[in-house]
C-alpha positions in Angstrom: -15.5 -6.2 -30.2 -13.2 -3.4 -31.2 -12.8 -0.5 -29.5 -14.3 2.4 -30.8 -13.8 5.1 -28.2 -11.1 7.7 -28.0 -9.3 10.3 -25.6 -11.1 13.6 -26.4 -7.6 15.2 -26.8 -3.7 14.1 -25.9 -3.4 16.1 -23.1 -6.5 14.2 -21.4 -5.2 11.1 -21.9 -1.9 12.1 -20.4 -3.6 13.5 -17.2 -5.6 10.3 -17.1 -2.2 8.5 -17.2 -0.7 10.3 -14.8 -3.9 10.2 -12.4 -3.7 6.4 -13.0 0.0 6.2 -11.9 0.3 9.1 -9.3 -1.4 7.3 -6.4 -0.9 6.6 -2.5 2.9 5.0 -2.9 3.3 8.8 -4.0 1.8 10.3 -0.6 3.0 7.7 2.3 6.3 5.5 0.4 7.9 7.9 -1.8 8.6 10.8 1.2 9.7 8.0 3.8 12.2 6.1 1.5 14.0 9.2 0.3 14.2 10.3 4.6 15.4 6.1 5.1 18.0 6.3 2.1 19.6 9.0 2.3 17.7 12.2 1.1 18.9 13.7 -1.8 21.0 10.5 -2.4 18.1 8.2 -2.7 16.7 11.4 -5.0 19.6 11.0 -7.6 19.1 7.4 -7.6 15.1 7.6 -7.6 15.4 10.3 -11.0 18.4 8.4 -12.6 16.3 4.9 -12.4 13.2 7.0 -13.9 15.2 7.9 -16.7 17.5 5.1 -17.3 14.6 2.2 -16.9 11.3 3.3 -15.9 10.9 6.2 -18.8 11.5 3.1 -21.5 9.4 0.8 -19.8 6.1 3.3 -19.5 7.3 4.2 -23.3 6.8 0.6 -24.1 3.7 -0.1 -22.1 1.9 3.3 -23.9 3.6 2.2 -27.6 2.1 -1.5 -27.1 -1.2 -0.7 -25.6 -1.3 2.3 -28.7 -0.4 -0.3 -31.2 -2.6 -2.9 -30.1 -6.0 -0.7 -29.7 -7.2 -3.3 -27.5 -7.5 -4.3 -23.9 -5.2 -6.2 -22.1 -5.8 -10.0 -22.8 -6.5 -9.9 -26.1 -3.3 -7.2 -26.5 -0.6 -10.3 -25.1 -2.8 -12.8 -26.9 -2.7 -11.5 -30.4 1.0 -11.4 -29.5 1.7 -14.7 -27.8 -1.0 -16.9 -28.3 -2.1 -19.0 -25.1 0.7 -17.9 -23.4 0.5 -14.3 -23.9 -3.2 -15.1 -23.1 -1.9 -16.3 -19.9 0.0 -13.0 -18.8 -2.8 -11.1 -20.1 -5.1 -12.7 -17.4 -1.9 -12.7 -14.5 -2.1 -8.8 -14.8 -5.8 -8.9 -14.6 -5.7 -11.1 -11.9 -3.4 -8.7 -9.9 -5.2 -5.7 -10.2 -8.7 -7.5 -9.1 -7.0 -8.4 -6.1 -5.4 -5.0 -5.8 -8.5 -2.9 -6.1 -10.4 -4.9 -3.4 -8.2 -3.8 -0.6 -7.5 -0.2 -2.5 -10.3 0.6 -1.8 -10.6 0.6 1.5 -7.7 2.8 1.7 -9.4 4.8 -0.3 -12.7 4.7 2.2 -10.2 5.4 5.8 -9.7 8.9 3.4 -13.3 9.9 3.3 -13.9 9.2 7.1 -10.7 11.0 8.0 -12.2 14.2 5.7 -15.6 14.1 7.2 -13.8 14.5 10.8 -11.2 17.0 9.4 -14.4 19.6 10.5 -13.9 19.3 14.1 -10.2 17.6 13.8 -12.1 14.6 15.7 -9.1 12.3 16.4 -7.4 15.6 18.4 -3.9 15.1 19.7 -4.3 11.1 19.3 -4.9 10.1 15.7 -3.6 6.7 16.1 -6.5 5.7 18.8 -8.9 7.6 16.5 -7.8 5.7 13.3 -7.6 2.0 15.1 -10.8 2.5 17.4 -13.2 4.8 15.8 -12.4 4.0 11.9 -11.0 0.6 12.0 -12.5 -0.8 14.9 -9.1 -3.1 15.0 -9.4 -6.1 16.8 -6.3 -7.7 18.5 -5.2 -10.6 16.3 -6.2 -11.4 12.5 -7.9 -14.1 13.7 -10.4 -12.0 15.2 -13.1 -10.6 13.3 -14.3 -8.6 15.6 -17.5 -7.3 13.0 -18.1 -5.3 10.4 -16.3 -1.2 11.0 -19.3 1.2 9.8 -17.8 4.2 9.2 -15.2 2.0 6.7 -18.3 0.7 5.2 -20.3 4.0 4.6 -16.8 5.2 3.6 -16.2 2.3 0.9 -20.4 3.1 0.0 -18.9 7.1 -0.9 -16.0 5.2 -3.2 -17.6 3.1 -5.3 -20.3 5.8 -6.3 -17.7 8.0 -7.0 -16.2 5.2 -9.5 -19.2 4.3 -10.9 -19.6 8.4 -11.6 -16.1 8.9 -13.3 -16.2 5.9 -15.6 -20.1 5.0 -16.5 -19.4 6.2 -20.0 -16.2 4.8 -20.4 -13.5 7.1 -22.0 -15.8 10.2 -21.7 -16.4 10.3 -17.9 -13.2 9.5 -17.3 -11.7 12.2 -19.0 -14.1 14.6 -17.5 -13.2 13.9 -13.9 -8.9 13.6 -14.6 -9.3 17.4 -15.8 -9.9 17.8 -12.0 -8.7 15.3 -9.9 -5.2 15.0 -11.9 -4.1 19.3 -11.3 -6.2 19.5 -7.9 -4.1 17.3 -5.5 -0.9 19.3 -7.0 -2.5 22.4 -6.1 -3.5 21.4 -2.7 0.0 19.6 -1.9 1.4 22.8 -2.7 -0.6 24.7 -0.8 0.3 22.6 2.3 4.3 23.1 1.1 3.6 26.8 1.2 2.2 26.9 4.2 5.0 25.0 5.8 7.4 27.0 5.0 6.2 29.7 7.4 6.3 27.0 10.6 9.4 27.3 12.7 11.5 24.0 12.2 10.3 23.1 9.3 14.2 23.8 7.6 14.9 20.7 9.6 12.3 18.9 7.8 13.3 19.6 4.2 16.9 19.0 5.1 16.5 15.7 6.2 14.2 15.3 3.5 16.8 16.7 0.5 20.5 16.8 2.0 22.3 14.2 0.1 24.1 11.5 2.4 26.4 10.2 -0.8 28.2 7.6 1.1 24.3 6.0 0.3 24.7 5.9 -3.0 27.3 2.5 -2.1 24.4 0.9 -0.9 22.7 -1.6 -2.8 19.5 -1.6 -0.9 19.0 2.2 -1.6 19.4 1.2 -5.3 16.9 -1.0 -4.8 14.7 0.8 -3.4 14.8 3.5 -5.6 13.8 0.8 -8.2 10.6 -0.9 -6.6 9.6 3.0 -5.6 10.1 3.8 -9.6 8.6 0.7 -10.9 5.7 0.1 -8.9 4.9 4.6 -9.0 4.3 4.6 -12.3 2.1 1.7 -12.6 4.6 -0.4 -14.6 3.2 -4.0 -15.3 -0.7 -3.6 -14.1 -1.6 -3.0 -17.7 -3.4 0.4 -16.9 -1.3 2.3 -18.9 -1.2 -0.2 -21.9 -5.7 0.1 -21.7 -5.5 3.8 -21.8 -2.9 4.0 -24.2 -5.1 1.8 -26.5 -7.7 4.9 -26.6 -5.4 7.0 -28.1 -5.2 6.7 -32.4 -2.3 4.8 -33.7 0.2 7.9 -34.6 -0.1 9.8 -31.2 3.4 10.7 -30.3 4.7 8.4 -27.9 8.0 9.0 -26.7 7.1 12.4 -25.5 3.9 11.3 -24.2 5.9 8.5 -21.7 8.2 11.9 -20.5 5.4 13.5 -19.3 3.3 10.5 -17.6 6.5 9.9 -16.2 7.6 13.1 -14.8 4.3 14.0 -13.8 4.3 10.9 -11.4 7.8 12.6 -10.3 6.6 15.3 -9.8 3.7 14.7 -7.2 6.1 12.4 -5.3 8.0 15.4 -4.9 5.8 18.1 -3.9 4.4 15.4 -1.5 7.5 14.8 -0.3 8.4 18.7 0.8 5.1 19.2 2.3 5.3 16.1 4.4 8.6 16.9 5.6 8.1 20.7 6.3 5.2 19.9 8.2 6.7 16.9 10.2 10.2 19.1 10.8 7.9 22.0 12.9 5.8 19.4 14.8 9.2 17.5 15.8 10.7 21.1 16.5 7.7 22.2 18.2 7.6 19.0 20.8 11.3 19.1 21.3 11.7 15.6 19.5 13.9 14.4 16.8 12.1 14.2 13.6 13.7 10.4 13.4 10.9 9.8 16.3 8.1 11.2 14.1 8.9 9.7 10.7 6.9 6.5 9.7 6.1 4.4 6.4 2.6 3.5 5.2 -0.4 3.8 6.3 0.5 4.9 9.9 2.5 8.3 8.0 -0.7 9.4 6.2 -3.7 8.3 9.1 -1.6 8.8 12.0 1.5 11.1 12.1 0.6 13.6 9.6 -2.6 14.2 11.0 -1.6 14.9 14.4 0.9 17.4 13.0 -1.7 19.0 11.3 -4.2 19.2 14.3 -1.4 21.1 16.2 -0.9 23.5 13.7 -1.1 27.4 14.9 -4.2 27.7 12.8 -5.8 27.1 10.0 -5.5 23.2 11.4 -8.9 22.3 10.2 -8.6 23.8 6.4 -5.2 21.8 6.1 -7.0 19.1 7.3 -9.1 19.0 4.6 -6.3 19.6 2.1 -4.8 17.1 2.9 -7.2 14.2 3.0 -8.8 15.9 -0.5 -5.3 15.5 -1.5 -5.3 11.6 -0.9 -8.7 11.1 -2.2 -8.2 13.2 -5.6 -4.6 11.1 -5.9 -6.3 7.6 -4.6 -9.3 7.8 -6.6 -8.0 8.2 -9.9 -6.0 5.1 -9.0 -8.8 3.0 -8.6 -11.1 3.8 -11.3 -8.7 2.9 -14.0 -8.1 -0.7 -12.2 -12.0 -1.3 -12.6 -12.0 0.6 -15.8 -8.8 -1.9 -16.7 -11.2 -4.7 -15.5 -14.0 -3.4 -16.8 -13.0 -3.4 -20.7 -10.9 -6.7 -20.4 -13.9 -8.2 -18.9 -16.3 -7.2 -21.7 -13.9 -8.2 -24.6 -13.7 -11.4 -23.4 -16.8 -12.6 -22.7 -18.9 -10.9 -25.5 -22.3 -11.9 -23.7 -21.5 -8.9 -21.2 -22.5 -6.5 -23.7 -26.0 -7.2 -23.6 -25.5 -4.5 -20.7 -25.6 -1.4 -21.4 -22.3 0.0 -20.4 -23.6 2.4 -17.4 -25.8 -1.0 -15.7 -22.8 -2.9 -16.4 -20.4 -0.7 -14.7 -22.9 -0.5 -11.5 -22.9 -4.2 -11.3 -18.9 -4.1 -11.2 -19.0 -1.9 -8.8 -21.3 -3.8 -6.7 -19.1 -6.7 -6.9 -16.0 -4.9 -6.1 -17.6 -3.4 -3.4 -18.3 -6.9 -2.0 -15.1 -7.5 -2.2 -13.9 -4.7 -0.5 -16.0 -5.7 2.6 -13.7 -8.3 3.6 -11.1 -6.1 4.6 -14.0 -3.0 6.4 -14.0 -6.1 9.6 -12.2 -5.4 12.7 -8.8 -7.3 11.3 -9.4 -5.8 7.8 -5.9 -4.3 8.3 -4.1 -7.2 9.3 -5.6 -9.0 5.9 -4.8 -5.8 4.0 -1.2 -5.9 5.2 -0.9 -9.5 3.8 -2.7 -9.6 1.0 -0.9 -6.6 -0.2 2.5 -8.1 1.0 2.2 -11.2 -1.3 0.7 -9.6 -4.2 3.2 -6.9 -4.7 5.9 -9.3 -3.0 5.2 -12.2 -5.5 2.2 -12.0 -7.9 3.4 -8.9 -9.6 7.5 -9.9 -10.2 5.6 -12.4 -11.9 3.3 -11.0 -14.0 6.1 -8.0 -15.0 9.1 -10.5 -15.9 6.3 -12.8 -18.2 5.0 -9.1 -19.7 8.6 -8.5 -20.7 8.9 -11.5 -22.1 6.2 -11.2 -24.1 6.7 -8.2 -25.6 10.5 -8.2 -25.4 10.9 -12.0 -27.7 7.4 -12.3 -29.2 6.7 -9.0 -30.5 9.7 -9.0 -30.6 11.2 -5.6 -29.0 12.8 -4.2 -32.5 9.8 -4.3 -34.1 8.1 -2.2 -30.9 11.1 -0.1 -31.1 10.6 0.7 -35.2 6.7 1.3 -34.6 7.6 4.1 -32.0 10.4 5.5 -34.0 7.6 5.9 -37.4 5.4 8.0 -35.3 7.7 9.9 -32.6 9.8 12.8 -33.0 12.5 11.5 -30.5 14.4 8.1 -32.1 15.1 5.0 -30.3 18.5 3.5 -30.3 19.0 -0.5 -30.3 19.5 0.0 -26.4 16.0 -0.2 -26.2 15.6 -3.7 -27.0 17.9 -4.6 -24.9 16.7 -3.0 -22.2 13.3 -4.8 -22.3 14.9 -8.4 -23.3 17.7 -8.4 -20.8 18.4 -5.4 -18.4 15.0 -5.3 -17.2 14.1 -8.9 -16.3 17.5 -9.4 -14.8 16.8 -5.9 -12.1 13.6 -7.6 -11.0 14.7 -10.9 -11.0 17.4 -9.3 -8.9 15.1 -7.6 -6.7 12.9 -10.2 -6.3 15.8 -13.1 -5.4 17.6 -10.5 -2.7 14.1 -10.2 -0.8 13.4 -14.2 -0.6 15.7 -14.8 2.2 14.7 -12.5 4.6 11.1 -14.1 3.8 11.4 -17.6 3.6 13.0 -16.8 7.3 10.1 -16.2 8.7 6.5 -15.3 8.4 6.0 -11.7 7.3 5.6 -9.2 9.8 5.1 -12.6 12.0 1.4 -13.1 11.3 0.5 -16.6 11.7 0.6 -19.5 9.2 -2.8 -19.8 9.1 -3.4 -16.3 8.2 -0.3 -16.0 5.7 -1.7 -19.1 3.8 -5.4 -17.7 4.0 -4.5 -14.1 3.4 -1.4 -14.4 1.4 -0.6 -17.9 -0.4 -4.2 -19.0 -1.0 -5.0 -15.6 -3.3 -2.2 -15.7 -5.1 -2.4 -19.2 -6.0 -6.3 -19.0 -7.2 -5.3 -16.0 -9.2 -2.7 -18.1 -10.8 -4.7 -21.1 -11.2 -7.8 -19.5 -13.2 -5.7 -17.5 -15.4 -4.2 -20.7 -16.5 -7.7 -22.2 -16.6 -9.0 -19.0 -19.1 -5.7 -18.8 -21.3 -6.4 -22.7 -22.2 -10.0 -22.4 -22.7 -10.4 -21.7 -26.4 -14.7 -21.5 -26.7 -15.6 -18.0 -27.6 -17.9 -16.4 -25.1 
C-alpha cells in the first residue's frame, strides 16, 4: 500500500513536527537540568549540541522518511533487508511501550485542569496528586485498585486522539494549527506574568547565569545530549512517518532548522516561566529556591502547582494556563506515536485495511487505552517510573545506534547526503556522513556505557527485583523478541 496522503502545506507539516517533538521533557526536564548544570552553562552546551549533532540527525530522520514515502518498517526494510526490518519493528516496539504509560501522564493533566477551577489540591498539591488522583499505594507490589479520576482522565485522552488523527494526515493537521502556537502563547503568558512577582529575578538568574567552570564537566555534556536527543524525538521514527507525507523535493535542510529550533524554543520559554514563578514563591516563603526545585513529574504535579495556587491573584486562570499548556504540548506527542503505530501497522498487515481508517483508528485507541490501564492502579506510578527507566535507559540506545547504522552503511550516508543536497538550498559537506557513521554512534554508545555502572550497582531507584524484572526487563525483552520474530517472517499479510 502506498501512501497517498500529503501535508496540506509545508508549514503544517512543520508544526506537526514540532508538536510531535515539543512534548513533556520540554515542560518538567529541560528547566531542571539547565538549574542542576549550571544555567546558562548547561544552555551553551544544550544549543551547541542542537546544532552540532541533533540539527543533522532530525535533517537525516526528515530527508529519509521524505525519500522513502513510506512508514517506518517498510522505510529500514527497503533499506536493509531483514535487518533493517528488524530496526524498523525495535522503534515500533519502543514507541507502543512509550505511549501506554504517556498517556497516563497525559490523563494526571486533565484531572489537575478540571480542579484548576477551585485550585482543589490548595496549599498541598503533593497529598492531592498522590491521594486524590493517583490513589498511590505504598509499595509497587500493591495494587491497591483501579484510580478513577486517572481513568475518566485517560477516557478524555484517547477521544481526543481518536479526534485529531481519524482522517489521518488531514485531522492531524487541523488540530497542530492549534495545539502547536497555543502552549507558546500560554507559556508566555505565564513568563509575563512572572515578571511582575517579587523574587522572581532570583528565579531567572539561577535559571540563566552561566556557572562556566560547568562546562569542565562531562556529565553536564552529557546531559545536554540525552536532553537534545531524546527533545526532538530523535530515533522513535515520528519524524521520519511525518516526513514521508511531505512530496519528494520539499526543502529539507531548512525544514530540520525550524523543527529543531522550534523544540528549542518551547524548552526555553518553559524554562523562564517555571523559574520566574518558582524564584517568587521561594522569595515569598523565605526559602532557597534550591529547596523548591524538583525534576519530573513531581515539578509539573506538585511544586508548580502550589506556586501557582499562592499566587496574589489571578491563581485560578494561571492554573489553567498552565495545565492547557501541558495538555496542548503532551497531546500532540501522543497522537503522532499512535499515528506512527497506526500507519506501520496498516502497511504491514494489508488485511487491516478492510477497516475503514476512522473504525480502525477507534479500535487502536481502544487497545491503547487498555493498555494504558495498567499504569491508572494505585502503584501505576511506581510501574511508570520503571518501565519508563528501562525503555529510555536501554531499549531506545538500541534502537537509535541500529537506526544509524542502517542508514549510515546501508543507505549508505553519502548517498542521503547527495539526495538532500539536490533538493535543499543549504549544501552538505562530507562531515555529514561522518557524523551519522561514526560521531554519532560513538556519543551514545558513550552515554549509554558511562550510565551502566551506576545501574548494574543496584536496582534503580531501589524497587525490587521482582518488580524491575516485571516492570522493566520483562518489556523490553518481549519487545525485542517479536520484532525479531516479524523481521524473519517473510508471508505477506
Amino acid at each position: 500500500m502506498a501512501f497517498k496522503e500529503t501535508w496540506s502545506s509545508r508549514w503544517v507539516f512543520i508544526l506537526a513536527a514540532i508538536g510531535a517533538a515539543a512534548g513533556l521533557g520540554n515542560l518538567w526536564r529541560f528547566p531542571y537540568m539547565v538549574y542542576e548544570n549550571g544555567g546558562g552553562a548547561f544552555l551553551f552546551a544544550y544549543l551547541f549540541i542542537l546544532l552540532g549533532f541533533g540539527l543533522p540527525l532530525v535533517i537525516m530522520e526528515v530527508a529519509f522518511g521524505q525519500r522513502s514515502q513510506t512508514e517506518v518498517v517498510q522505510a529500514f526494510t527497503n533499506t536493509a533487508g531483514a535487518f533493517g526490518k528488524f530496526v524498523g519493528w525495535l522503534i515500533i516496539g519502543c514507541v507502543i511501550l512509550m505511549a501506554g504509560y504517556y498517556a497516563v501522564i497525559v490523563a494526571w493533566g486533565v484531572d489537575f485542569l478540571l480542579a484548576s477551577s477551585t485550585l482543589a489540591w490548595g496549599n498541598d498539591a503533593q497529598s492531592f496528586f498522590h491521594n486524590q488522583i493517583l490513589n498511590l499505594t505504598d509499595s509497587p507490589a500493591v495494587w491497591g485498585g483501579f484510580s478513577w479520576p486517572v481513568v475518566f482522565g485517560l477516557m478524555a485522552v484517547y477521544v481526543a486522539v481518536y479526534a485529531s488523527i481519524y482522517k489521518g494526515v488531514k485531522s492531524v493537521g487541523n488540530v497542530v494549527k492549534w495545539t502547536v502556537p497555543l502552549p507558546f502563547v500560554l507559556l508566555f503568558a505565564l513568563f509575563i506574568n512572572s515578571l511582575f512577582l517579587p523574587g522572581s529575578s532570583e528565579g531567572f538568574a539561577y535559571f540563566l547565569v552561566p556557572d562556566w567552570s560547568q562546562l569542565a564537566s562531562s556529565e553536564l555534556w552529557k546531559n545536554a545530549l540525552t536532553q537534545a536527543f531524546f527533545s526532538m524525538n530523535i530515533g522513535l521514527g515520528i519524524t521520519i512517518l511525518y516526513a514521508s507525507f511531505n512530496p519528494q523535493r520539499h526543502p529539507v535542510v531548512q525544514s530540520g532548522l525550524m523543527i529543531a529550533f522550534g523544540d528549542a524554543l518551547v524548552s526555553i520559554v518553559a524554562g523562564l516561566a517555571m523559574f520566574g514563578t518558582l524564584g517568587w514563591m521561594a522569595a515569598d516563603q523565605g526559602i532557597a529556591i534550591a529547596s523548591v526545585v524538583e525534576s519530573g513529574p513531581t515539578l509539573a504535579f506538585v511544586t508548580f502547582p502550589t506556586a501557582l495556587a499562592l499566587l496574589p491573584f489571578g491563581a485560578k486562570l494561571f492554573s489553567a494556563l498552565f495545565f492547557i499548556s501541558i495538555l496542548t504540548l503532551a497531546i500532540d506527542s501522543l497522537f503522532a506515536m499512535i499515528e506512527t503505530i497506526s500507519a506501520t501497522l496498516r502497511r504491514q498487515f494489508s488485511t487491516l485495511n478492510r477497516f475503514s481508517l476512522s473504525t480502525w483508528t477507534a479500535l487502536l485507541c481502544v487497545i491503547f487505552f487498555t493498555w494504558s490501564l495498567t499504569f491508572a492502579g494505585g502503584n501505576g506510578l511506581y510501574r511508570l517510573d520503571i518501565l519508563d527507566h528501562f525503555v529510555f535507559g536501554h531499549l531506545f540506545y538500541l534502537a537509535i545506534m541500529l537506526q544509524l547504522l542502517v542508514i549510515g552503511w546501508f543507505m549508505p550516508a553519502e548517498k542521503l547526503r547527495i539526495y538532500i543536497n539536490h533538493i535543499s538550498d543549504f549544501e552538505l559537506r562530507v562531515a555529514f556522513d561522518y557524523l551519522i557513521r561514526f560521531i554519532a554512534p560513538a556519543i551514545f554508545l558513550w552515554v549509554y556505557i558511562s550510565a551502566l555502572p551506576a545501574e548494574l550497582a543496584a536496582n534503580y531507584e531501589h524497587y525490587s527485583t521482582d518488580q524491575i524484572l516485571w516492570w522493566g526487563v520483562f518489556p523490553i525483552v518481549l519487545c525485542v523478541g517479536i520484532c525479531l520474530i516479524l523481521a524473519l517472517d517473510k508471508r505477506k499479510r
